[in-house]
C-alpha positions as CSV (number, residue, x, y, z in Angstrom):
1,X,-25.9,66.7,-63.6
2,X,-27.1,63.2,-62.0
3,X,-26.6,60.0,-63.8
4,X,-28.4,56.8,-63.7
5,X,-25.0,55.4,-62.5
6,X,-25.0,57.8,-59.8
7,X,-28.5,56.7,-58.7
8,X,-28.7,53.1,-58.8
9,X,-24.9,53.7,-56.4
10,X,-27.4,55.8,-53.7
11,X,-30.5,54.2,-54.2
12,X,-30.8,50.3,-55.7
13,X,-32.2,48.2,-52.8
14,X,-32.8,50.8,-50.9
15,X,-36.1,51.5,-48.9
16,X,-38.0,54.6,-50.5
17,X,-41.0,55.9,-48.9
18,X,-42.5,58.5,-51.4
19,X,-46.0,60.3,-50.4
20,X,-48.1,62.0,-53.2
21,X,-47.0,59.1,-55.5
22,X,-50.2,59.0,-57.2
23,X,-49.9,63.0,-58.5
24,X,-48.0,63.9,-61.6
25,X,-44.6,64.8,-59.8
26,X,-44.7,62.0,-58.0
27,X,-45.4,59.4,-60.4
28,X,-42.3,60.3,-62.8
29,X,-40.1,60.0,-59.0
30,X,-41.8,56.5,-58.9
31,X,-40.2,55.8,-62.7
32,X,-36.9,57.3,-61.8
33,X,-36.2,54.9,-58.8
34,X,-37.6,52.2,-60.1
35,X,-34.7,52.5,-63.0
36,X,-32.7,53.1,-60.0
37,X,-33.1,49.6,-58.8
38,X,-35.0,51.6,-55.3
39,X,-37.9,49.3,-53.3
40,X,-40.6,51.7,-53.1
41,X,-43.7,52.7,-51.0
42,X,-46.0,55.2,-52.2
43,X,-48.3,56.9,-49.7
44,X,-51.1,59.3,-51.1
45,X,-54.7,59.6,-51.9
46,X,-56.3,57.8,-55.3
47,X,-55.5,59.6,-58.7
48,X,-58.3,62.1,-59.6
49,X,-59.0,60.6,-62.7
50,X,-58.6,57.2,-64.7
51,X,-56.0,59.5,-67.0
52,X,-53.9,61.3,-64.6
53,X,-50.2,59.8,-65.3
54,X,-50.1,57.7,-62.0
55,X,-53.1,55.9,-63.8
56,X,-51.6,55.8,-67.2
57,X,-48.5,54.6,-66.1
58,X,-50.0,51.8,-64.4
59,X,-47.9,53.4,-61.2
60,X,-49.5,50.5,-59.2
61,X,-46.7,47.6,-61.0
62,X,-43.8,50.2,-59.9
63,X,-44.5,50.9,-55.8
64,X,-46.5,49.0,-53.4
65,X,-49.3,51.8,-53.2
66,X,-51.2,53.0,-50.1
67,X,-54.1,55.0,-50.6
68,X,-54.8,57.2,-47.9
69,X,-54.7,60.6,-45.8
70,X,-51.7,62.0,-45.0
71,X,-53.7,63.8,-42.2
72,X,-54.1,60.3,-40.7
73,X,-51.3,60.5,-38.2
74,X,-51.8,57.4,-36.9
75,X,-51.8,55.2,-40.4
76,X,-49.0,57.4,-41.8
77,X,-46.9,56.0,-38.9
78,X,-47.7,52.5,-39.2
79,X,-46.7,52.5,-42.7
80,X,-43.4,54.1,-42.7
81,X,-42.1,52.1,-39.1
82,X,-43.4,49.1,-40.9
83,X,-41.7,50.0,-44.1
84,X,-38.4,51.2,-42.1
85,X,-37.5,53.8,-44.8
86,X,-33.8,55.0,-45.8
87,X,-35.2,57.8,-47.7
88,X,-38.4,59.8,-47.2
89,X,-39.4,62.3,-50.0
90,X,-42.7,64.3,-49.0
91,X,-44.4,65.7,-52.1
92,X,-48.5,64.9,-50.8
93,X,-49.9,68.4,-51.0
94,X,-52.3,70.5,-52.5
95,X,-50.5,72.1,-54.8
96,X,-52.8,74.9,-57.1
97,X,-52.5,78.1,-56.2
98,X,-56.4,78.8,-57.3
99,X,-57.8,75.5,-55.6
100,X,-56.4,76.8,-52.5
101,X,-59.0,80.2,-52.9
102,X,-61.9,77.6,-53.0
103,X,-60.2,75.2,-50.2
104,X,-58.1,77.0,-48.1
105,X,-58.5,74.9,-44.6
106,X,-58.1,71.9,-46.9
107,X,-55.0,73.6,-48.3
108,X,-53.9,74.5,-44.5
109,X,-54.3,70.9,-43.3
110,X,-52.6,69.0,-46.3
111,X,-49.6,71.1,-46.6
112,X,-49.0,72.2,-43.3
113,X,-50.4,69.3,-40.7
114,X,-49.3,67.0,-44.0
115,X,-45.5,68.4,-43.4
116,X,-45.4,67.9,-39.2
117,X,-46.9,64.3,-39.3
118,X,-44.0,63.2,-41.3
119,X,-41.8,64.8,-39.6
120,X,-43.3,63.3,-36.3
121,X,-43.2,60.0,-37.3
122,X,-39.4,60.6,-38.9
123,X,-38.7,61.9,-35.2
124,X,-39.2,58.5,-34.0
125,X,-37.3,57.1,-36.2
126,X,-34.2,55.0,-34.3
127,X,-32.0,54.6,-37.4
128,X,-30.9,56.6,-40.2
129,X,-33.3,57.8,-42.8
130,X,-33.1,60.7,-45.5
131,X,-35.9,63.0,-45.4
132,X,-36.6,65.6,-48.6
133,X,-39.6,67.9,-48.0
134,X,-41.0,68.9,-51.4
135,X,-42.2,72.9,-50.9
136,X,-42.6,75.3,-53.7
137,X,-40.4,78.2,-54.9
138,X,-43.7,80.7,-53.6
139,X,-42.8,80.6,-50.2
140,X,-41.3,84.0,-50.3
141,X,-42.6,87.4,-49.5
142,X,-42.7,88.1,-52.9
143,X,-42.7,92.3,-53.0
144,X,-42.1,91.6,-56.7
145,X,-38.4,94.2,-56.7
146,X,-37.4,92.1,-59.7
147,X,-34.4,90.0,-57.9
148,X,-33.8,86.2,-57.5
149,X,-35.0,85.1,-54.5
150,X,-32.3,83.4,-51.8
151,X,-33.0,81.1,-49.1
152,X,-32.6,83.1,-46.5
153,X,-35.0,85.9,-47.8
154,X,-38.2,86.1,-45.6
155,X,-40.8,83.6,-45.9
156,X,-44.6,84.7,-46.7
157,X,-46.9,84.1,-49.3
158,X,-50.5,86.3,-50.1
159,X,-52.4,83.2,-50.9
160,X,-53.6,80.1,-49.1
161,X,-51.4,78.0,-51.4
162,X,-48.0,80.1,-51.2
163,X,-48.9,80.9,-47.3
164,X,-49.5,77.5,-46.2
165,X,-45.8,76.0,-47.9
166,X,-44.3,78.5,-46.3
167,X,-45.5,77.4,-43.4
168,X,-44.5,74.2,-43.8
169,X,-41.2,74.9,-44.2
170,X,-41.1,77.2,-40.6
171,X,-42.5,74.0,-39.2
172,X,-39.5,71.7,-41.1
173,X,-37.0,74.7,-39.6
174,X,-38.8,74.2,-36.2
175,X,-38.2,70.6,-36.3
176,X,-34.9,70.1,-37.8
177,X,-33.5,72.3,-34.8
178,X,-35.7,71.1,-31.9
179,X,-35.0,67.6,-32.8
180,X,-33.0,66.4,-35.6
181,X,-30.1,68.0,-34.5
182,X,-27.3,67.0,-32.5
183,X,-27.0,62.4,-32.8
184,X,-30.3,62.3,-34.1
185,X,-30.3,59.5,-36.8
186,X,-32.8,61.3,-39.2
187,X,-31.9,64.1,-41.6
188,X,-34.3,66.7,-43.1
189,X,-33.5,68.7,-45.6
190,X,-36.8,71.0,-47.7
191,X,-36.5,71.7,-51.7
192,X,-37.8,74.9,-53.1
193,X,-38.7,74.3,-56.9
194,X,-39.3,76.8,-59.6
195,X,-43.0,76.2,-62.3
196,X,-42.5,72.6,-63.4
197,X,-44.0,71.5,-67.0
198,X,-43.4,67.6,-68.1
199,X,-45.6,65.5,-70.3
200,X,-48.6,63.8,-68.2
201,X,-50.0,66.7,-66.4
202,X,-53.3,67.3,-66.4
203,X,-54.3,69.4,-63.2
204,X,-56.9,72.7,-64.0
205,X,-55.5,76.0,-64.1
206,X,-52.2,75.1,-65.0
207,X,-50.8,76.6,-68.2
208,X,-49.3,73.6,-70.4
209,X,-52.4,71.4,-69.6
210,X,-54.5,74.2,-70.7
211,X,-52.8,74.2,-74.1
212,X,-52.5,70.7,-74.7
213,X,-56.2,70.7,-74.1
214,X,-56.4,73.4,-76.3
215,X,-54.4,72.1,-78.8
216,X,-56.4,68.6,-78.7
217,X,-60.0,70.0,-78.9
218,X,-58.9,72.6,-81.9
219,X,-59.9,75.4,-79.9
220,X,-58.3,79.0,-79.1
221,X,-56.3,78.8,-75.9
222,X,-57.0,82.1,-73.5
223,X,-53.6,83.3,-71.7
224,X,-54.3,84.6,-68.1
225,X,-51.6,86.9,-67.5
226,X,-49.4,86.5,-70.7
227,X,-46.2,88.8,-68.8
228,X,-46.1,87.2,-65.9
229,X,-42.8,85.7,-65.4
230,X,-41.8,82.6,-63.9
231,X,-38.6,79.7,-63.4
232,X,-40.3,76.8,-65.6
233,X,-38.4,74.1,-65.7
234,X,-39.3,70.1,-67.0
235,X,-40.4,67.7,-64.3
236,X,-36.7,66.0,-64.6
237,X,-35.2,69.1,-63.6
238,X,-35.8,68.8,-59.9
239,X,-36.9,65.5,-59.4
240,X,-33.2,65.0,-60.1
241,X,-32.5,67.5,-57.3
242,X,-34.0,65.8,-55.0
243,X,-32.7,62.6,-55.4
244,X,-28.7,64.1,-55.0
245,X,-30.6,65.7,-52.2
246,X,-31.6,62.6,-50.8
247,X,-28.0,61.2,-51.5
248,X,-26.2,63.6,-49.4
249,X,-27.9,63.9,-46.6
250,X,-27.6,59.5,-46.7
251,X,-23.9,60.5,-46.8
252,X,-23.8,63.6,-45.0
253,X,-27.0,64.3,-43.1
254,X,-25.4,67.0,-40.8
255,X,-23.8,69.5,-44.0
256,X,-26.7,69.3,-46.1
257,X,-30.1,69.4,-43.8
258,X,-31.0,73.1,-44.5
259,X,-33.3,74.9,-47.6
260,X,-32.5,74.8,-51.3
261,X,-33.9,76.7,-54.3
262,X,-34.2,74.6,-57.4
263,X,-35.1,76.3,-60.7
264,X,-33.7,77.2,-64.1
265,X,-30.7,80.0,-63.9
266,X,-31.8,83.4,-63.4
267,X,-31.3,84.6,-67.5
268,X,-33.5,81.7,-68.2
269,X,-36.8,82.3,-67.0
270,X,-39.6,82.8,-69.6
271,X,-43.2,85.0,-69.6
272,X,-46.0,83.0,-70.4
273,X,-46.5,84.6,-73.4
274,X,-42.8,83.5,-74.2
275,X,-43.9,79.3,-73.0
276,X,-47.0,79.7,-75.1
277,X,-45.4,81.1,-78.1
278,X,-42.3,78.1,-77.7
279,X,-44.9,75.7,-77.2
280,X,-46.9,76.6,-80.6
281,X,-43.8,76.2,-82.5
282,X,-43.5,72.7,-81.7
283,X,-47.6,72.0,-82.4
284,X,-48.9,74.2,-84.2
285,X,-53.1,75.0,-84.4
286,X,-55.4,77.3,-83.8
287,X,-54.5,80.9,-82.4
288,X,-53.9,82.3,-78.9
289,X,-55.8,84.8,-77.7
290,X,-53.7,86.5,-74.9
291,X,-55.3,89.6,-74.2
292,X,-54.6,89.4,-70.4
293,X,-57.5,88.8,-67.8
294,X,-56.8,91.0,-64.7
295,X,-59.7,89.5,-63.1
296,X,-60.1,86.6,-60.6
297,X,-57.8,85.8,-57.2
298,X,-54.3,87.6,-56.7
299,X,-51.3,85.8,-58.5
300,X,-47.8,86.6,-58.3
301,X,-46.0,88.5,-61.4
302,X,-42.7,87.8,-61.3
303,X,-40.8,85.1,-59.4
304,X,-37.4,84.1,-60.1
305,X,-34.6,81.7,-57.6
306,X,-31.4,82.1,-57.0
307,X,-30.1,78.9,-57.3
308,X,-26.2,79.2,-56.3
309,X,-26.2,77.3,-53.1
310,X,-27.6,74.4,-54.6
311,X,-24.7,74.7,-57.7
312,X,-22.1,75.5,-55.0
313,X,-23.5,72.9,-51.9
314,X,-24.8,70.2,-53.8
315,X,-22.6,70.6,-57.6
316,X,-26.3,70.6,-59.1
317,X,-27.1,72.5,-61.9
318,X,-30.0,72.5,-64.9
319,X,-29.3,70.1,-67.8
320,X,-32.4,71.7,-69.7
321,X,-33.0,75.0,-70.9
322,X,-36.3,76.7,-70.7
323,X,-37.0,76.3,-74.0
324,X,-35.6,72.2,-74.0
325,X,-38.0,71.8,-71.5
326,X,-40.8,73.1,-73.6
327,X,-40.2,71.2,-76.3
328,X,-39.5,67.7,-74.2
329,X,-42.8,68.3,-72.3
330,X,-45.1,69.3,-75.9
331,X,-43.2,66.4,-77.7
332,X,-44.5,63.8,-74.9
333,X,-48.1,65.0,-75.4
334,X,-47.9,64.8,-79.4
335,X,-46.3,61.2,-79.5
336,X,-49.3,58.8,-80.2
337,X,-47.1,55.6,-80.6
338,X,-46.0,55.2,-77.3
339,X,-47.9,54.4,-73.9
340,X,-46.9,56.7,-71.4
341,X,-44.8,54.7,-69.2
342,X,-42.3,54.1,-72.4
343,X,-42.6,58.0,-73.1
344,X,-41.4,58.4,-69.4
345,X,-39.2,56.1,-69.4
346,X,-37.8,57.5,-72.9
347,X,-37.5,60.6,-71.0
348,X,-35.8,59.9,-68.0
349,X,-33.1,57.5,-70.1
350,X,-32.3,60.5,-71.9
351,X,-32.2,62.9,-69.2
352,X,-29.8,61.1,-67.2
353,X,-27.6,60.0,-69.4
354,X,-27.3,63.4,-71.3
């Protein structure tokens, strides 16, 4: 559990550099330390649409926004040394799984060269700065045996989405011991999180999207692969991770720079048949059709964390269920009254404050 109390102590005044600001993770981080009282620079490409969240939320009044490449080594470094950052949090990626079939040398190059030039410009870094690298709970050689993965299991991934984060975090592994070890100022520490769901997503091929869209237009949502399994969790969930990641490594870079899992406990994952079937309880409309389609690019079937170091390490556990998480996330779509940002900001009052 993380309190607002508890943030504004770690983070109010302090410098925040946050790439990916603009996509839907990172623009509910934006809200969070903005209640924390954080100063904030966003790095990250412009939003895909005029009503993706960053958009919505009018993310521009809540960071002072940069709009480029995080393959541009040599503007990614001006902007952080001229920023001089206490925390870094790296979420810029490209983060669907079925995207990366169609782009997988963009995939390669976001997440992977993304990853090393922030670490290459934290390397150069002459005074103390928190770094989180966002990853993804799919950087594991998933042989699907039905067990919660660990941090030390064996990294792999079958496609260019899963492959290239796991990647990444060989490179943050490579770095942290070649050069943030030792005096060096600059902690790194790399955050594996389960499915996240949270009201303002609106990417393709992502499951709640699909059946808010669904729901909006009246039409029948088609499940791919209703039984698959996976650690959903609300947006909250992690985003609160990382910033008592963050926290400790500002306190204690040295005992907390390694890997951590993040996800919902291990007898709280759901099938998507399960989220679907939650989500239709709290908005009801038109059927489901989820006769399964086998066809199209390899996904995973089960995936499930252990997350034990992070309640033993970091004294971080869930504060929403699966099925709280559903109903938060399809309750934010549904409200009509609001604007976003107050839905958000509803949200995130009542999250940490729980």
């Amino acid at each position: 559990m993380v309190t607002l109390a508890e943030l504004k102590k770690s983070y109010a005044g302090k410098h925040v550099f946050v790439t990916g600001h603009t996509g839907f993770k990172g623009a509910w981080l934006i809200q969070i330390l903005q209640e924390a009282g954080a100063v904030v620079k966003g790095y990250a490409l412009e939003p895909e649409t005029s009503h993706d969240l960053y958009s919505t939320i009018n993310g521009d009044t809540l960071c002072d926004s940069v709009i480029a490449d995080i393959r541009d080594l040599k503007k990614l470094h001006h902007e952080i040394t001229a920023f001089r950052p206490d925390f870094i949090f790296h979420l810029a990626a490209q983060p669907l799984v079925r995207r990366s079939y169609e782009q997988p040398l963009y995939t390669w190059e976001v997440n992977v060269n993304g990853t090393a030039h922030i670490l290459e410009v934290a390397r150069s870094l002459e005074y103390p700065c928190a770094v989180v690298c966002v990853t993804t709970d799919k950087v594991y050689e998933n042989q699907e045996k039905g067990l919660p993965f660990k941090e030390e299991d064996a990294l792999g991934g079958h496609d260019p989405y899963s492959a290239s984060k796991a990647a990444a975090e060989i490179v943050i592994a490579s770095y942290r011991s070649s050069f943030f070890s030792g005096t060096h100022p600059v902690h790194v520490a790399s955050a594996r999180a389960g499915n996240v769901i949270g009201g303002g997503d609106w990417a393709r091929d992502r499951i709640v999207p699909d059946f808010v869209r669904a729901r909006q237009s009246g039409k029948i949502l088609q499940v791919r692969r209703p039984d698959a399994v996976r650690p959903w969790q609300h947006v909250l969930e992690p985003l609160a991770a990382y910033l008592k990641l963050g926290a400790q490594l500002s306190l204690n870079g040295t005992e907390f720079a390694s890997a951590y899992n993040f996800g919902p406990e291990t007898d709280d994952v759901l099938t998507v048949r399960e989220l679907i079937t939650e989500a239709a309880a709290v908005w009801e409309g038109p059927g489901v059709d989820f006769a399964s389609v086998t066809e199209g690019p390899h996904e995973a079937g089960l995936l499930m964390l252990d997350i034990s170091k992070a309640r033993n390490k970091l004294a971080f556990t869930p504060l929403w269920t699966a099925k709280d998480a559903i109903r938060e996330t399809i309750e934010w779509y549904k409200e009509t009254q609001l604007s976003d940002r107050e839905k958000c900001r509803r949200q995130i009052q009542q999250y940490f404050r729980a």
